[in-house]
N, C-alpha and C positions, 0 to 999 in steps of 0.2 A: 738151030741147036747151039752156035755158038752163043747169040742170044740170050739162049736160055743159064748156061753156063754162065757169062756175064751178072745175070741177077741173082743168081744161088751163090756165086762168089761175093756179091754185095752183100747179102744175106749173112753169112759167115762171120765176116768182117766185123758186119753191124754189130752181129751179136758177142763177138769175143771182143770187141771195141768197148760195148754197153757194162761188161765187166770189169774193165780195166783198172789197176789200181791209177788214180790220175793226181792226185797231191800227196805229200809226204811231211809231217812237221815231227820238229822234236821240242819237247816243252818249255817252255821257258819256266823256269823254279826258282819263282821268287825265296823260299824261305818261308819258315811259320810252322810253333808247333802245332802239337794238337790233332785236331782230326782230319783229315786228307779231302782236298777239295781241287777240282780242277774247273777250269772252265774254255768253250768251245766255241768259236766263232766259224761256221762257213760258208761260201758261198752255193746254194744247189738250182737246178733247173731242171727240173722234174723228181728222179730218184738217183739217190745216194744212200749207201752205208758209210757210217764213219767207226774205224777200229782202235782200239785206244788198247795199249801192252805196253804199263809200266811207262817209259818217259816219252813213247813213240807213238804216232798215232799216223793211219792212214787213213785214204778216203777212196773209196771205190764209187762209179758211175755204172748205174745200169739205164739210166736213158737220158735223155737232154744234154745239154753242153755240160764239157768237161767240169765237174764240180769240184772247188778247193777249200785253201782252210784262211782265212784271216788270223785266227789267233788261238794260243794254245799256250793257257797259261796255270799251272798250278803253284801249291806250297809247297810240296815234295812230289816224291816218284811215287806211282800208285802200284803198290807191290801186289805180288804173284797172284796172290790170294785175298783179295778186302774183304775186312770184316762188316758188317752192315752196309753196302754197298748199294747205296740210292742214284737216280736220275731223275735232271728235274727239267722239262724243258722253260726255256724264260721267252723268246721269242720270236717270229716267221708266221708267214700266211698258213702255212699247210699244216703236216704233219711231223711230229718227231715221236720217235716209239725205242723204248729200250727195248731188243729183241734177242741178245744173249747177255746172259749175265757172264763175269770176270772168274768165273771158278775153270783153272787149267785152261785158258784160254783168253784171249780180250773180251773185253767189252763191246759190243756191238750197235751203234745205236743207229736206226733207219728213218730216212728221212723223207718226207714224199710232199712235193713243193706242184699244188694243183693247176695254177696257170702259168700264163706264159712269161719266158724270161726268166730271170734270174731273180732269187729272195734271198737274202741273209738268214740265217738262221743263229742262236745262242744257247745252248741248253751247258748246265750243272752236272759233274758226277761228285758223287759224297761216298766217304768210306771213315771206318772206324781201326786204324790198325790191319795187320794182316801178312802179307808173305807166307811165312808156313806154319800160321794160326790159321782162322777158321774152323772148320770143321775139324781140321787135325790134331785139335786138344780134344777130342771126345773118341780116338783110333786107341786100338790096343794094339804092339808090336806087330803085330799081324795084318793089320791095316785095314781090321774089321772094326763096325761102329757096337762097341757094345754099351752104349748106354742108351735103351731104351728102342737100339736097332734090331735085325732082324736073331742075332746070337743072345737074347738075355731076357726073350717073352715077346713084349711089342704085339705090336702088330703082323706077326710073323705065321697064323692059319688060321682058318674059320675059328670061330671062338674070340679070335683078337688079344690073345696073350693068358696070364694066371693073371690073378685077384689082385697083384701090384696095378696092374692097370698100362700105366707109361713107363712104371720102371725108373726107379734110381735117378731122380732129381728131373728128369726132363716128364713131369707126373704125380709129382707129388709138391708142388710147389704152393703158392698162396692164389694159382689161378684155375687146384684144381679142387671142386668141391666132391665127394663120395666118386673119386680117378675121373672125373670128367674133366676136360679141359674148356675155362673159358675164361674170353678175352673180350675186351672193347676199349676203341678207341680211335686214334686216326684226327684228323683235321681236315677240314676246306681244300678242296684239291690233290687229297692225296692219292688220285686216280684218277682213272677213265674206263671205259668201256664200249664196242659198238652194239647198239640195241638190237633189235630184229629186222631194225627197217636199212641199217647198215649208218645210222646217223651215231658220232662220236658225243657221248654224255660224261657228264664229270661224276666222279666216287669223291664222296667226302668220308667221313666215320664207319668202322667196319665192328658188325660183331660175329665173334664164333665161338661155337659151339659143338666139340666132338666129347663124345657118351663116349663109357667103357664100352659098350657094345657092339660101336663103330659108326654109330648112327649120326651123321655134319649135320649141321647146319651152319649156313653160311650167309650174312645181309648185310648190306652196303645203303647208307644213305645216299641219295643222288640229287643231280637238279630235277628229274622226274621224278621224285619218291621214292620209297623206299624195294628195293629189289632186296629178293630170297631166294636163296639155294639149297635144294635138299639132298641129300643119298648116303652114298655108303664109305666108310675108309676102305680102299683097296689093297695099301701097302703103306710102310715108313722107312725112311733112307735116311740115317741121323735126324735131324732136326728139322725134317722133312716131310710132311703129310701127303699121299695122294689119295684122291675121290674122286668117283663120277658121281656130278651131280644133276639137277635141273629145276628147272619155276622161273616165272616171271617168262614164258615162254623160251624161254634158251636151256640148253643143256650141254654137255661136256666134262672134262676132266680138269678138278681145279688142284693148286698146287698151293699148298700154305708153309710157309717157312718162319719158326722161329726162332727169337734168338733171347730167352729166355723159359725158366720154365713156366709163365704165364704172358710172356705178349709174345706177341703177333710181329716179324718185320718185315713178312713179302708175302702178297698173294696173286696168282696169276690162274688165268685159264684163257688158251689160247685159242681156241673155237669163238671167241667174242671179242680177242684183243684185250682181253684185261690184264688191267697191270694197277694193282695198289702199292703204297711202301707207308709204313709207319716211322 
């Protein structure tokens, strides 16, 4: 019995240990206008989160030796709220994934280092302005989105809105022809994905397609060619698209975020690990 006790206490341990927040930096800021960039050096041995809120960044361990930071250095503070807010990894054996985005919360980027020992790791975040921009130029005092959200038509019941389509600039721009919305574009790398066999592929140029009707389409050039997504709009959150869609053998709920009223600046679905950015 005691025994046994002994290993359930190991157990315990191990596991509120594997969480542990285990390094701490605060930024160093160099200086520089312009657009908001920081950049991230650290060291991991197996898996790590690294959280990044404004000049502070920590790093949590969920298995292998204590994981820390080498270096952490921006041009300013990365406020509350960035607007256009990209991650880029530069380099490490393994994996690095942005897995929450900075809206009322840090940024979250997970790291997952497949053999043994310890890898350095380097990745980029990029932001365009922000604190208490973003989304919050498109709130009416009420702290409801009505331009194009669920108070002013949108996408707000079967049917998918009146005859405006998107409504009020986020819809009627030069990206939409007879209220459809569409977009292309992207560059070499600006993704990934895992396919069906669980192997990580690269997303280069993306294009989409949402009909007044509600009807997506969604495709990504790749190093394997070309993948497509089909289905439906299910709802809109400001500047925000969700759909279930599927093809090319996978399926899921994908999430497109613009930041205009004809491109494109984030697409994700998390059933596959995707993550694009324009």
């Amino acid at each position: 019995m005691t025994f046994r006790i002994l290993i359930l206490s190991a157990i315990v341990v191990s596991n509120i240990w594997g969480q542990r927040v285990t390094d701490r930096r605060t930024a160093d800021i160099r200086g520089g206008g312009g657009d908001g960039k920081c950049t991230i050096e650290v060291v991991v041995d197996d898996v790590a989160e690294v959280e990044i809120r404004g000049r502070e960044a920590t790093i949590r361990t969920f298995s292998g030796s204590p994981a820390s930071f080498r270096r952490f250095q921006c041009n300013q503070e990365m406020p509350t709220r960035p607007n256009d807010f990209r991650f880029q990894g530069i380099d490490g054996r393994g994996r690095q994934d942005l897995v929450r985005q900075p809206n009322f919360g840090p940024a979250v980027i997970r790291i997952e280092d497949p053999k043994g020992g310890t890898e350095g790791y380097t990745f980029d975040i990029f932001w365009r302005g922000g604190s208490g921009g973003g989304y919050d130029r498109d709130r009416n005092d009420s702290g409801r989105y009505d331009r194009g959200g669920y108070n002013s038509g949108g996408y707000n019941r079967p049917g998918y809105g009146n005859s405006s389509g998107w409504n009020n600039g986020w819809g009627s721009g030069s990206g939409w022809g007879n209220n459809n919305f569409r977009f292309e574009g992207g560059r070499n790398g600006a993704g990934s994905y895992e396919d069906r066999y669980g192997e990580r592929r690269r997303l280069d140029a993306a294009r989409v397609l949402i009909e007044n009707s509600g009807v997506i389409v969604v495709a990504f050039q790749s190093d394997r060619g070309r993948i497509e997504f089909r289905g439906r709009v299910e709802r809109r959150d400001g500047h925000r698209v969700f759909a279930q869609v599927e093809g090319s053998g996978m399926n899921g709920n994908i999430e497109i975020e613009m930041n205009s009223p004809d491109s494109v600046r984030q697409i994700t679905m998390s059933s596959i690990r995707l993550s694009w950015f324009n």
